[in-house]
N, C-alpha and C positions, 0 to 999 in steps of 0.2 A: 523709695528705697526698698529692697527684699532680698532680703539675707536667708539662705537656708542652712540651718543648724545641722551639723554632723554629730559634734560628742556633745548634745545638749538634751539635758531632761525636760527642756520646755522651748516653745518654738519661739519663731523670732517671728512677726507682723510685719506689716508692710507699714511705712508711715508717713504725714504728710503734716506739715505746721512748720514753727518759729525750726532751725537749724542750725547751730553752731557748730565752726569746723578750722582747726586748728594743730598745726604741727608744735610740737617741742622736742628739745633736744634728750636725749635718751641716760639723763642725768638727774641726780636729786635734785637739782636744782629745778630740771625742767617739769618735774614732778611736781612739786610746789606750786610752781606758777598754774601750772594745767588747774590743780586741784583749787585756787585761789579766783583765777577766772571763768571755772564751772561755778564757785560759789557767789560771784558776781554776777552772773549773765542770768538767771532768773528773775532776779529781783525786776529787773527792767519786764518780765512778763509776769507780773502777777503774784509770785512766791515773794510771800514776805520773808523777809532776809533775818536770821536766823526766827523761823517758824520750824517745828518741825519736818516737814517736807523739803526746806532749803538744808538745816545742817544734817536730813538723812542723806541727800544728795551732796551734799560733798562730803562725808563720810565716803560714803560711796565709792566718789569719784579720786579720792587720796588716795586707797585704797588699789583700786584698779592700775589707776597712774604709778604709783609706788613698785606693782608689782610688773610693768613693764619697764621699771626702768631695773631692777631686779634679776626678772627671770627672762625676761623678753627681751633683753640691748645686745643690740649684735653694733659693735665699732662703727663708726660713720654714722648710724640710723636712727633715724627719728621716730619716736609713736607719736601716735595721731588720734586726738581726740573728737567725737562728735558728740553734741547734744541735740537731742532731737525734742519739743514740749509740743503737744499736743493740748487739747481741752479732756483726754483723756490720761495721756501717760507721759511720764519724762523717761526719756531713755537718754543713757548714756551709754556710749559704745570707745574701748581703747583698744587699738591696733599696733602691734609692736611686728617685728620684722622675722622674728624667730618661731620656725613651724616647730621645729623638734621637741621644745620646752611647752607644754600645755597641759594644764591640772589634771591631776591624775583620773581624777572622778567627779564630774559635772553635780551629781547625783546627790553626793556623799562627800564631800570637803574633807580632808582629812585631818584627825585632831592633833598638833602635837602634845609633847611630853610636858607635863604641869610645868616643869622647871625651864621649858625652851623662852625663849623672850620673843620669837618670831613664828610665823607661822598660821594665825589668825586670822589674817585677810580676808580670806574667802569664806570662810565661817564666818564673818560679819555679814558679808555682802550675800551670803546664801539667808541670813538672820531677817537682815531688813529690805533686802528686794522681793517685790512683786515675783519678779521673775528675772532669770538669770541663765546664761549661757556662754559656749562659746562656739565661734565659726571660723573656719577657716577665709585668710585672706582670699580677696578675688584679686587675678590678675596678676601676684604678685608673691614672694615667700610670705608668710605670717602666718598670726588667726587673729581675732577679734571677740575681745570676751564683752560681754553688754549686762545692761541692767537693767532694769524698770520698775520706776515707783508709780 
């Protein structure tokens, strides 16, 4: 797979290993389950299940999921989740339907207001990812923000 990063401070790799790839519905609920069967599907390769590299990754992956069902749901449209695990890295990649909605600043997350309740996401995910970005869909409207531990 090879993705190339447009508004991304850090580039995207080419990768090959274990693959997980799965749609959900573009709802809390589908949010949930995404983030519930990312936290599942390692275990079966080796991540011991809450170790910390399992619950950095689904941290992670709530996160991401959370904020495509958020800022990324366009009616009718489902994101799409992939995990990719290598013997090097775990990536996880969510693709939501919506080009025009895409973080402000790759770079530089932006911090809200001490008293907002919302807004943290990506300051987590800029916190504890190796590396982080976002790319535009291929083939299709979107983008695709990814991670990697």
């Amino acid at each position: 797979m090879t993705t190339s990063p447009t508004a991304s401070h850090k580039s995207a790799p080419q990768h090959t290993g274990h693959e997980f790839v799965l749609r959900f519905t573009s709802t809390p609920r589908g949010a949930r389950l995404a983030r519930l069967l990312v936290g599942a599907r390692p275990d079966a390769r080796s991540i011991p299940y809450r170790s910390p590299a399992h619950d950095t990754l689904t941290l992670i992956a709530g996160k991401l999921c959370a904020n495509a069902v958020q800022h990324g749901h366009v009616p009718g449209r489902d994101f799409r989740v992939r995990l990719t695990l290598t013997a090097e890295v775990i990536r996880i990649e969510v693709t939501d339907t919506r080009t025009e909605r895409r973080p402000a600043d790759t770079r530089r997350p932006t911090t809200p207001p001490p008293d907002s309740a919302t807004g943290r996401g990506l300051l987590l995910v800029e916190h504890l990812a190796a590396r982080w970005g976002v790319t535009p869909r291929t083939g299709a409207p979107g983008k695709t923000i990814w991670a990697e531990l």
